[in-house]
NUKEKE-237864 format. One record per atom (N, C-alpha, C, O): x, y, z; residue in three letters. Coordinates in steps of 0.1 Angstrom, whole numbers, plus 5000, padded with zeros to 4 digits. Layout:
# residues N
X Y Z ala
...
//
This chain:
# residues 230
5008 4988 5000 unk
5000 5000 5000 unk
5009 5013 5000 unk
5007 5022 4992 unk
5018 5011 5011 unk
5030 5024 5011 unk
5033 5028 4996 unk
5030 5038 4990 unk
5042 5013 4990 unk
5045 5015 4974 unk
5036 5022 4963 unk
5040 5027 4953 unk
5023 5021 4967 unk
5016 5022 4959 unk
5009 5039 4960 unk
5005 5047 4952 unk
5010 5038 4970 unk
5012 5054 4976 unk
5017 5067 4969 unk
5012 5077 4965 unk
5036 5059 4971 unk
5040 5066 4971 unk
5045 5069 4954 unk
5051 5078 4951 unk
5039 5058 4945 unk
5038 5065 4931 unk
5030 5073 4929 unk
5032 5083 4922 unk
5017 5070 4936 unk
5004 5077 4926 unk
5014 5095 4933 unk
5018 5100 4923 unk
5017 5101 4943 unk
5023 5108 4944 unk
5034 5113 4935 unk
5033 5124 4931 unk
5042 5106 4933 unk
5053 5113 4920 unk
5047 5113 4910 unk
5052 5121 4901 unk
5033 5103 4906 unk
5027 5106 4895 unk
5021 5118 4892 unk
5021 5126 4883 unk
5015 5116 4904 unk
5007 5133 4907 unk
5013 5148 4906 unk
5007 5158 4903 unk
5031 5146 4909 unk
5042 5154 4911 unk
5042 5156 4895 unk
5040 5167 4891 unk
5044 5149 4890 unk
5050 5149 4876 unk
5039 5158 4867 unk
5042 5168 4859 unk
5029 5152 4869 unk
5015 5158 4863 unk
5013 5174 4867 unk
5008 5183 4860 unk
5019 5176 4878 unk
5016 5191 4880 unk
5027 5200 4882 unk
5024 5211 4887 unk
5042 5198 4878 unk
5053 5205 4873 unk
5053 5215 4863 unk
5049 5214 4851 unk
5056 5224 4868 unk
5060 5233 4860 unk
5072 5234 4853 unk
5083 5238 4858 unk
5070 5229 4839 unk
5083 5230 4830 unk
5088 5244 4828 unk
5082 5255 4827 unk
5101 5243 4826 unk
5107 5253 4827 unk
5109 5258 4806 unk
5112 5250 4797 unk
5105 5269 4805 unk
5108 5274 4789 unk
5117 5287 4789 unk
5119 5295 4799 unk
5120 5289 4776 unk
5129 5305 4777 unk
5122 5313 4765 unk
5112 5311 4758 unk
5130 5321 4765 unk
5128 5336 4754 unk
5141 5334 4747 unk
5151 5330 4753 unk
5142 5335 4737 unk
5152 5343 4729 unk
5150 5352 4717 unk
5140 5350 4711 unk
5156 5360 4713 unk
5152 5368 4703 unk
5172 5373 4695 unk
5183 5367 4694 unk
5164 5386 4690 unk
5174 5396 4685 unk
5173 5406 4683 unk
5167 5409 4673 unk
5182 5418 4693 unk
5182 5431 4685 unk
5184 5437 4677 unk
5196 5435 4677 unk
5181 5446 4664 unk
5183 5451 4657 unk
5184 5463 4657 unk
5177 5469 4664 unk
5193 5472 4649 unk
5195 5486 4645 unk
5191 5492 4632 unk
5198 5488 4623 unk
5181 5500 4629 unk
5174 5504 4615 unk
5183 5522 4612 unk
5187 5531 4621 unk
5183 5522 4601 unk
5192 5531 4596 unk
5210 5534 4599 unk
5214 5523 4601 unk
5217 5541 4599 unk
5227 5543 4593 unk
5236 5540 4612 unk
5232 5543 4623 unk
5247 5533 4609 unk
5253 5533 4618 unk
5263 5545 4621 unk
5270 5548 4611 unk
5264 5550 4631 unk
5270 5562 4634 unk
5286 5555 4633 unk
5287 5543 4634 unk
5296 5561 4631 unk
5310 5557 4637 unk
5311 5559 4647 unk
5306 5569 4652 unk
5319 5547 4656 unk
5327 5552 4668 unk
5339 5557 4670 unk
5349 5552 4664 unk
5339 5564 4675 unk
5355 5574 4674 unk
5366 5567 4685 unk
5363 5564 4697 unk
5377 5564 4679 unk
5388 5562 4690 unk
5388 5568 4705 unk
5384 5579 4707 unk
5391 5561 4713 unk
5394 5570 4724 unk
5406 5573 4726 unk
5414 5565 4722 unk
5410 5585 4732 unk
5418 5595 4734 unk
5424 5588 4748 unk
5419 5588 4759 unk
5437 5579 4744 unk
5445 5573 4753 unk
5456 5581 4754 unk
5460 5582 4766 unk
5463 5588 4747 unk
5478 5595 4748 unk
5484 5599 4762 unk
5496 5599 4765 unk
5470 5603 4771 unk
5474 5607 4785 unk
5480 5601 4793 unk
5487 5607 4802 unk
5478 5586 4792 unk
5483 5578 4798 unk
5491 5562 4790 unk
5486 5551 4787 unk
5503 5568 4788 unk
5512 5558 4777 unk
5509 5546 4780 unk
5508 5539 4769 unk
5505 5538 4791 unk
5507 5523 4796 unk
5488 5522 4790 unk
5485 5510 4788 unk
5483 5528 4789 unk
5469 5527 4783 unk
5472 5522 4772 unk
5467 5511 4768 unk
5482 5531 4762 unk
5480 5527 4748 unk
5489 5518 4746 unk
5489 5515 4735 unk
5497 5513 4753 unk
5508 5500 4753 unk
5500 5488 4757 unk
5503 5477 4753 unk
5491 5489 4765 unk
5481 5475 4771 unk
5470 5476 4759 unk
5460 5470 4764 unk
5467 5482 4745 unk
5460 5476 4736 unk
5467 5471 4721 unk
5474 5478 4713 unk
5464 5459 4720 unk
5469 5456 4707 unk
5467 5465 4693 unk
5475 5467 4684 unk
5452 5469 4696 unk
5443 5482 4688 unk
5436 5491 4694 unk
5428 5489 4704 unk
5441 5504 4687 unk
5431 5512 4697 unk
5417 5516 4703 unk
5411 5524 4695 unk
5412 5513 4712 unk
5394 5511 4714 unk
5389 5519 4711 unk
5394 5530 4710 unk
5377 5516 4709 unk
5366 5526 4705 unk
5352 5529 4712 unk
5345 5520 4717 unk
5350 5543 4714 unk
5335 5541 4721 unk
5330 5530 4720 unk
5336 5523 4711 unk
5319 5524 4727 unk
5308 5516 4724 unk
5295 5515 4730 unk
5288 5506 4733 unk
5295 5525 4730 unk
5277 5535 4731 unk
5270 5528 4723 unk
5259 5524 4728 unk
5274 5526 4708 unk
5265 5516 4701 unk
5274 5511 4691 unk
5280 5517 4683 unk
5273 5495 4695 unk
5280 5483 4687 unk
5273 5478 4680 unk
5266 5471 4687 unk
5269 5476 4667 unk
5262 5470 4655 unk
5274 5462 4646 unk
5284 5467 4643 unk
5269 5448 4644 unk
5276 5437 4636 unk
5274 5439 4624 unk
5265 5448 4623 unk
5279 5436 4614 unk
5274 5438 4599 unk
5256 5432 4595 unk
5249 5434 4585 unk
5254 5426 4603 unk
5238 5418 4603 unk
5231 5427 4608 unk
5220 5425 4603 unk
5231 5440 4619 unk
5222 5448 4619 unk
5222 5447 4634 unk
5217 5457 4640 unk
5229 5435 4644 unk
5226 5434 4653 unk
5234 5443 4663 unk
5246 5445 4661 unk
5228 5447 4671 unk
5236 5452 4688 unk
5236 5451 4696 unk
5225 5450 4703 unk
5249 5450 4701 unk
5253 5444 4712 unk
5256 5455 4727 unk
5259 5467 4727 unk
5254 5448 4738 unk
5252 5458 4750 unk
5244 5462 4754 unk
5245 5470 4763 unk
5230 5457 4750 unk
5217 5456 4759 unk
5216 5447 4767 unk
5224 5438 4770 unk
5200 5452 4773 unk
5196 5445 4785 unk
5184 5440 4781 unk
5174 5447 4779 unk
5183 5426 4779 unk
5170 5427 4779 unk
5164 5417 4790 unk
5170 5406 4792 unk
5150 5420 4800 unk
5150 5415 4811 unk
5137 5412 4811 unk
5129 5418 4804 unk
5132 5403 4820 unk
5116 5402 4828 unk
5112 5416 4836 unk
5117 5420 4846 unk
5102 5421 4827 unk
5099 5432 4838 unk
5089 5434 4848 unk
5090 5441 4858 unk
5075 5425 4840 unk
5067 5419 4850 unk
5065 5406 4845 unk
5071 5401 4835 unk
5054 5399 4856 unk
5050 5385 4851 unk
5056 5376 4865 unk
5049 5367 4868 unk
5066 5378 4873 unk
5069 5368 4875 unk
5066 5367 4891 unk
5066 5378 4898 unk
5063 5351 4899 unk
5061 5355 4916 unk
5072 5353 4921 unk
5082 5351 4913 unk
5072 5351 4935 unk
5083 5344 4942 unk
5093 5350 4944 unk
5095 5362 4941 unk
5104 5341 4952 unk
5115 5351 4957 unk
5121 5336 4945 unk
5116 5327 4939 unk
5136 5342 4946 unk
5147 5336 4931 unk
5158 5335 4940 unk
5164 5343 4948 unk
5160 5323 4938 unk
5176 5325 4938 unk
5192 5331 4934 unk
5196 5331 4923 unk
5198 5334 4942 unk
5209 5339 4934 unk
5215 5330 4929 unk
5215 5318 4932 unk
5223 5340 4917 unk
5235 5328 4904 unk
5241 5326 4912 unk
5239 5332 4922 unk
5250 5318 4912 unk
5260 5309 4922 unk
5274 5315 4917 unk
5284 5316 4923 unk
5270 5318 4904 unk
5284 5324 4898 unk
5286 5340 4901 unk
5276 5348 4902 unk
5299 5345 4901 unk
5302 5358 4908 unk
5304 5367 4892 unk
5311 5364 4882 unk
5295 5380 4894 unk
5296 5388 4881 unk
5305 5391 4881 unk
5310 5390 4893 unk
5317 5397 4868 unk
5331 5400 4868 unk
5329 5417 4861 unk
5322 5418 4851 unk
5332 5424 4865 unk
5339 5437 4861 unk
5354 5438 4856 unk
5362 5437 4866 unk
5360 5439 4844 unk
5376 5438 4846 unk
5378 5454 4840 unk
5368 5460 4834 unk
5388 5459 4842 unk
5394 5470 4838 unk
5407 5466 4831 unk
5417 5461 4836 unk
5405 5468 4816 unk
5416 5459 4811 unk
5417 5467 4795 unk
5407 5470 4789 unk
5434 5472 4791 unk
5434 5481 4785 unk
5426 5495 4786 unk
5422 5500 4775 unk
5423 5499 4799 unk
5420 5508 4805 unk
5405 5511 4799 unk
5400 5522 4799 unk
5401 5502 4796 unk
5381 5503 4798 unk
5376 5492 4802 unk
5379 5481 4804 unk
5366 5498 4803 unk
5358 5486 4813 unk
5348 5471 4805 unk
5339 5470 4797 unk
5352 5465 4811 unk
5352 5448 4804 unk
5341 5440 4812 unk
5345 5435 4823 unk
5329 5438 4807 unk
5320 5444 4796 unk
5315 5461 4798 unk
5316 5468 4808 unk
5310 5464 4788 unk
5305 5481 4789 unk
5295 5477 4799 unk
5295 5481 4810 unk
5288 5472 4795 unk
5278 5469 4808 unk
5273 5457 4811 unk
5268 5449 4803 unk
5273 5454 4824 unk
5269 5445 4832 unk
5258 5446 4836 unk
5252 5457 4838 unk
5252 5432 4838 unk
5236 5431 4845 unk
5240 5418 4853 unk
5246 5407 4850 unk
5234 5423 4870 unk
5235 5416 4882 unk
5226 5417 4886 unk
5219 5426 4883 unk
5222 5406 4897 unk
5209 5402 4909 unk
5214 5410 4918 unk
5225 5413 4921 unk
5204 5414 4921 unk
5205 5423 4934 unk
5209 5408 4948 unk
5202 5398 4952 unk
5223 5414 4952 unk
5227 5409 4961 unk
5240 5400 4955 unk
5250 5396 4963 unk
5240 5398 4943 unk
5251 5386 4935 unk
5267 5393 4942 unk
5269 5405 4945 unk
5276 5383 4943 unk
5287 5392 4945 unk
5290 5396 4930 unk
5283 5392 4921 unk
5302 5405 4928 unk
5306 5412 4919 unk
5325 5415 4922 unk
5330 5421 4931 unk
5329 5408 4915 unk
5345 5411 4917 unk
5348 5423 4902 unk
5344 5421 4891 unk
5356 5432 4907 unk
5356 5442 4898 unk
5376 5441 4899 unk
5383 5444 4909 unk
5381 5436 4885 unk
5398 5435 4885 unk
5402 5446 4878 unk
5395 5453 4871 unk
5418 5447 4883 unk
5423 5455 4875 unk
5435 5448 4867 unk
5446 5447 4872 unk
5433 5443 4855 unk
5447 5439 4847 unk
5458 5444 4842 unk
5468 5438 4839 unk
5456 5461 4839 unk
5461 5471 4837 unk
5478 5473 4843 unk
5488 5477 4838 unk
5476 5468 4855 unk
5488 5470 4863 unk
5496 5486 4863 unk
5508 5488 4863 unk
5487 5496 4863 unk
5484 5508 4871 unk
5473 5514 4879 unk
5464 5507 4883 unk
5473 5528 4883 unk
5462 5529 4893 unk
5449 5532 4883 unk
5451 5536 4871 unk
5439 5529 4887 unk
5429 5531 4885 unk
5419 5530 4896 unk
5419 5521 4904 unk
5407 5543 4896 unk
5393 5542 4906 unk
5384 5540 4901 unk
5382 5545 4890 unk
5374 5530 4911 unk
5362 5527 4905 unk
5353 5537 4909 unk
5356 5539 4921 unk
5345 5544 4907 unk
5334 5556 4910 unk
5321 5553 4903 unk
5317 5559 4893 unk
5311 5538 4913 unk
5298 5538 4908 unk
5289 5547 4916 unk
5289 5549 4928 unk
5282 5553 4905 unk
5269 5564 4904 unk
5259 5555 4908 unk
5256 5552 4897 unk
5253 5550 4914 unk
5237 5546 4917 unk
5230 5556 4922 unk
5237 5566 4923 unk
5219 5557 4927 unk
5210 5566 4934 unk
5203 5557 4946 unk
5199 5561 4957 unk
5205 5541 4941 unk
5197 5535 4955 unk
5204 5526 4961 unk
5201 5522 4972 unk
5216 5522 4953 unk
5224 5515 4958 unk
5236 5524 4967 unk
5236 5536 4963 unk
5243 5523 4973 unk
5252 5527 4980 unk
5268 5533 4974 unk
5278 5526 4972 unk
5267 5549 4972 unk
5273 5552 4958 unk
5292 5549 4965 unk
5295 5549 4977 unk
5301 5547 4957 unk
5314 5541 4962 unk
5325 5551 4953 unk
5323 5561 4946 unk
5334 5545 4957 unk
5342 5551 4947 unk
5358 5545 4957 unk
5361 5547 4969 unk
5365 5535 4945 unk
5375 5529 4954 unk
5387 5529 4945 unk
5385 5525 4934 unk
5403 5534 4949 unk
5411 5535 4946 unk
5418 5514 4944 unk
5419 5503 4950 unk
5423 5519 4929 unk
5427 5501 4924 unk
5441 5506 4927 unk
5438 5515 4935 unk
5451 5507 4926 unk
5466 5508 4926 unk
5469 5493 4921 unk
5464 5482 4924 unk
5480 5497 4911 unk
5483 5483 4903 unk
5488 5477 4909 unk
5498 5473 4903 unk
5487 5471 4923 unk
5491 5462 4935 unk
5478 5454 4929 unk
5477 5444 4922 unk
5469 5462 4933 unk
5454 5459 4938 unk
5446 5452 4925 unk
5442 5459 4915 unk
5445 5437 4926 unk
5440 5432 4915 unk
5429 5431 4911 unk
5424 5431 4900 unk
5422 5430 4925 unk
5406 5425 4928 unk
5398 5434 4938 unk
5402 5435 4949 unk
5388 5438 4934 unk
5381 5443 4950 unk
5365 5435 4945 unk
5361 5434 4934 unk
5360 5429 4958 unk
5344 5429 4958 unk
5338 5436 4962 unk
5340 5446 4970 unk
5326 5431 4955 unk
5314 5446 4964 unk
5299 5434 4958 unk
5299 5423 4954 unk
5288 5443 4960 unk
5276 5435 4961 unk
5270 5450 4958 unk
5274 5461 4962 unk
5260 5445 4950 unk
5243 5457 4950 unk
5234 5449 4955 unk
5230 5439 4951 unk
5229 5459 4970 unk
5220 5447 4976 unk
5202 5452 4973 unk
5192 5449 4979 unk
5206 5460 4962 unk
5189 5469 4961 unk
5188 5471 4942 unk
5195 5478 4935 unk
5177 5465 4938 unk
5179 5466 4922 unk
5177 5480 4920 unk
5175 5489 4928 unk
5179 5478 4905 unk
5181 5493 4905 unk
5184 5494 4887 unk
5187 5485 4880 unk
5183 5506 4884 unk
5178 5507 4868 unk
5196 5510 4866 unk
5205 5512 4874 unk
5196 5510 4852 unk
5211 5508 4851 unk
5216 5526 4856 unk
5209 5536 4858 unk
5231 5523 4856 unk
5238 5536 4865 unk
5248 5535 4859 unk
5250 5525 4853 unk
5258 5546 4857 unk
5270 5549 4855 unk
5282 5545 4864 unk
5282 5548 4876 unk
5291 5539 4859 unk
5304 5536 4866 unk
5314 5542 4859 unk
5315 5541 4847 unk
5322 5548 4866 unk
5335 5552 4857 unk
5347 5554 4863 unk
5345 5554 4875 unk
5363 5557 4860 unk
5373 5560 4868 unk
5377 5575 4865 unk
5376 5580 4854 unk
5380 5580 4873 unk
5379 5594 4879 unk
5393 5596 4871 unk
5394 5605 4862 unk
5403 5588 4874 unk
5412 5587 4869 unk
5416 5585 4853 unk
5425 5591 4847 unk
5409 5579 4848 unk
5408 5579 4830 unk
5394 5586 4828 unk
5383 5582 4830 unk
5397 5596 4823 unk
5382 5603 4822 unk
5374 5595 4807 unk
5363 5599 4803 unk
5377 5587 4802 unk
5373 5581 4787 unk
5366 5569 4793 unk
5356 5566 4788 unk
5370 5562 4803 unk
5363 5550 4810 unk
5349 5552 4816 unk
5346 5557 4826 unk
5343 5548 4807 unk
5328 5545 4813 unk
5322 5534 4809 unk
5326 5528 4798 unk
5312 5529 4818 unk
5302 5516 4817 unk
5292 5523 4825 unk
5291 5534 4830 unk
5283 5511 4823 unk
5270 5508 4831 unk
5265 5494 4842 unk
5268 5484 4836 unk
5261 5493 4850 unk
5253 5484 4856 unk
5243 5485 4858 unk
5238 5495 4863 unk
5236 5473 4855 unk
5218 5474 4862 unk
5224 5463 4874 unk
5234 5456 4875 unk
5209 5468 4882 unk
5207 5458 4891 unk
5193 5449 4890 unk
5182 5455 4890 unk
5193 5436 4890 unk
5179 5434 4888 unk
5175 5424 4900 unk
5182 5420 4909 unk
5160 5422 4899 unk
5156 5418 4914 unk
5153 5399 4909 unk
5149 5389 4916 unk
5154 5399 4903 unk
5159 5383 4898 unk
5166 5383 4888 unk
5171 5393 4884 unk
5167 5364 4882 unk
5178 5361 4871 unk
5182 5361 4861 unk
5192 5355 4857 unk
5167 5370 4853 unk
5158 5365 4843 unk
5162 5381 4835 unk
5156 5391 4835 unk
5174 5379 4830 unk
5176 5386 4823 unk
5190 5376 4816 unk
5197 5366 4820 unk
5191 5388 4800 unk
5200 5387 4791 unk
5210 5397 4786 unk
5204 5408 4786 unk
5221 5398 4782 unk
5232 5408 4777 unk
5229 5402 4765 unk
5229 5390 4763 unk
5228 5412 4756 unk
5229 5407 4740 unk
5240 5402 4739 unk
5249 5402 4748 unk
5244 5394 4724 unk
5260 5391 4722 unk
5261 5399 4709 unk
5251 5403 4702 unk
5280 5401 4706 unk
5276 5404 4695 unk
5270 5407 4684 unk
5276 5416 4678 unk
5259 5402 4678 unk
5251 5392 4664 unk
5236 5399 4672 unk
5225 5397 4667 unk
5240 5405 4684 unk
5223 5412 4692 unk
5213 5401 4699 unk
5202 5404 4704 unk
5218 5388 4698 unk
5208 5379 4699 unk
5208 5377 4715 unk
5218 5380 4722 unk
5198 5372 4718 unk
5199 5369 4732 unk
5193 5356 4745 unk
5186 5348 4738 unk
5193 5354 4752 unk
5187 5341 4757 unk
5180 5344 4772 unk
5189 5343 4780 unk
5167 5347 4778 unk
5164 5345 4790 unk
5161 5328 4791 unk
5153 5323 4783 unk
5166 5320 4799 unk
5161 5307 4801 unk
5160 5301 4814 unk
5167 5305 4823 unk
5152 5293 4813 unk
5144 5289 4832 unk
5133 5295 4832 unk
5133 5301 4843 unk
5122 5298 4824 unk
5115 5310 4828 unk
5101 5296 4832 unk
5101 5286 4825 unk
5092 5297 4843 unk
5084 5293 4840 unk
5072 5296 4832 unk
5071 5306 4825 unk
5063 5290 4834 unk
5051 5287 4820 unk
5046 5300 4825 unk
5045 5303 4837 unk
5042 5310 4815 unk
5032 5321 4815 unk
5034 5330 4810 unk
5042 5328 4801 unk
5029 5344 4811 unk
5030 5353 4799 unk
5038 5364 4808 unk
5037 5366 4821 unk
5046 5371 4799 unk
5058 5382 4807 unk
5057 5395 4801 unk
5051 5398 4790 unk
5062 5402 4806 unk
5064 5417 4796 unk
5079 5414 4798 unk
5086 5411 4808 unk
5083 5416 4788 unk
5100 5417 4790 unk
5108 5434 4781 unk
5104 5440 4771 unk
5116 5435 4786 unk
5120 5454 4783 unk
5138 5451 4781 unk
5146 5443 4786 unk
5138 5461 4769 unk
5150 5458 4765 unk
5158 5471 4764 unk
5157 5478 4754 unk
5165 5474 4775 unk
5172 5486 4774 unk
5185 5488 4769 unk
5193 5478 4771 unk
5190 5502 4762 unk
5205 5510 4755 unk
5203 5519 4762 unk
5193 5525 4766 unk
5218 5520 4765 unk
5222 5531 4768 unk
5215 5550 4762 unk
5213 5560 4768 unk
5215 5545 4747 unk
5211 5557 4740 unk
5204 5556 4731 unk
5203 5566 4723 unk
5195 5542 4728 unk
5184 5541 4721 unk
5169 5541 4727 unk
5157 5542 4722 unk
5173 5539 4742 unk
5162 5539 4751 unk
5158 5524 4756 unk
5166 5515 4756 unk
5141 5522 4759 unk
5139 5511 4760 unk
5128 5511 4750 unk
5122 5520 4743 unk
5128 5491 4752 unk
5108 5492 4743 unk
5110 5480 4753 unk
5120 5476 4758 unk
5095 5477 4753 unk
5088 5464 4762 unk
5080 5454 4749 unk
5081 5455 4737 unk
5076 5447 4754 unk
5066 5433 4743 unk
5064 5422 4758 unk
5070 5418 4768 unk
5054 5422 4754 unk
5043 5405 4759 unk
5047 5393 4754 unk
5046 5390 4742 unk
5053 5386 4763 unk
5057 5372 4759 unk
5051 5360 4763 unk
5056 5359 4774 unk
5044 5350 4761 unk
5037 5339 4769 unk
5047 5324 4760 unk
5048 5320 4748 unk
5051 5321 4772 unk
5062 5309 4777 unk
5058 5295 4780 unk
5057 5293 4792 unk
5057 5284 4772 unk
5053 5276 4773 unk
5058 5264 4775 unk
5068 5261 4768 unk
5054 5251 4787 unk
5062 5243 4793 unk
5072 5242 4782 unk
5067 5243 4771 unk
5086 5239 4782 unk
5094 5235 4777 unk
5097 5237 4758 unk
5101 5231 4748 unk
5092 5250 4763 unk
5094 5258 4746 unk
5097 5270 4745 unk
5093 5279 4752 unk
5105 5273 4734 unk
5113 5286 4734 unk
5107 5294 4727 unk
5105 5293 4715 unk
5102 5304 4734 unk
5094 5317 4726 unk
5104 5327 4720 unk
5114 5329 4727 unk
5100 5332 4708 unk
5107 5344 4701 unk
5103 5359 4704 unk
5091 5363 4704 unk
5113 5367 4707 unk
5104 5380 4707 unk
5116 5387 4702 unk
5125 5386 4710 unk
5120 5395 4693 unk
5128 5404 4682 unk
5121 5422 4687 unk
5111 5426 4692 unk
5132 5429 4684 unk
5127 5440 4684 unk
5141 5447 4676 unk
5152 5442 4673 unk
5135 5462 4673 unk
5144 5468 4665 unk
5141 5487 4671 unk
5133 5496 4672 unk
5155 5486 4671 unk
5158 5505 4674 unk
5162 5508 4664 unk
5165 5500 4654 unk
5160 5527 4664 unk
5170 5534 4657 unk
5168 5543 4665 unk
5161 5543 4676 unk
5177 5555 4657 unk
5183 5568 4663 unk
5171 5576 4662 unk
5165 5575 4651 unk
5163 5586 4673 unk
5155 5594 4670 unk
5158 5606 4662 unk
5150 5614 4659 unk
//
């Protein structure tokens, strides 16, 4: 009787699981890509000796396919519950004296190791408004420092006081359910459970847009969107 029990239960379990599905899509850019202009390293020689090539803004990166890269695209509503954190620690590097990636997207609370490879001084100077604003001296001793955002938070500026050309961004988000485009603009939220979402996809300087997504046990929904310059 126990045995028999305890199937009809896993049967029961099984029957009423929530399969896990994702989103993926791709960003696009409509009309003329702007150039990005070199940045102005000369100030500091060990800047332009730590790049093979010299960098370029990347306010907006577009692939020859149309796509860009350096958004955010996230769950904005739709979802309950509390989430767990990634187990894995976000990376910030400062390497050939910009910041590696331009921007980052973190759970509120995730650790965050922010390096310096550069092997000179450099400060980190993050801008939040709700998170706890910092600003910490790297000296090329100093390889590593951690820190945490323990309050989400819409993306912010980070920069070094010390290279005035270094800037990024961070969001903070209140779960895990978000994506960084890659290259090619494409992107992947996955784990989402079954149901319908608004999901928002923010640039730096194209803004955002939102779209309605409904997620189905163990299937990958499409959602695409496309910017241009106002």
């Amino acid at each position: 009787m126990k045995k028999i029990t305890l199937i009809t239960t896993i049967v029961i379990g099984l029957l009423t699981q929530t399969f896990a599905g994702e989103i993926s899509g791709k960003i696009s850019f409509e009309g003329k890509t702007p150039r990005m202009k070199k940045l102005k390293l000369e100030a500091d020689p060990i800047c332009v000796s730590n790049n093979e090539v010299p960098p370029a803004a990347e306010w907006l990166i577009v692939d020859k396919s149309g796509g860009v890269k350096n958004m955010i695209v996230s769950v904005k509503e739709g979802l309950s519950g509390s989430h767990n954190l990634p187990s894995e620690k976000a990376v910030l590097d400062q390497q050939g004296c910009v910041y590696r990636p331009h921007v980052l997207a973190v759970m509120a609370g995730q650790v965050v190791d922010i390096l310096n490879n550069d092997g000179i001084m450099h400060n980190v100077h993050a801008l939040p408004k709700i998170n706890r604003e910092f600003n910490k001296a790297m000296p090329k001793f100093k390889k590593k420092i951690t820190t945490q955002f323990e309050k989400s938070e819409k993306p912010f500026k980070i920069k070094c006081d010390v290279h005035p050309w270094m800037g990024g961004y961070v969001s903070v988000l209140p779960h895990p359910f978000f994506s960084l485009t890659a290259p090619n603009g494409k992107f992947e939220i996955r784990n989402l459970p079954a149901g319908t979402y608004q999901i928002e996809a923010w640039h730096e300087k194209l803004g955002i847009q939102t779209a309605t997504v409904t997620v189905n046990e163990g299937e990958t929904s499409t959602s695409n969107f496309a910017f241009s310059r106002s």
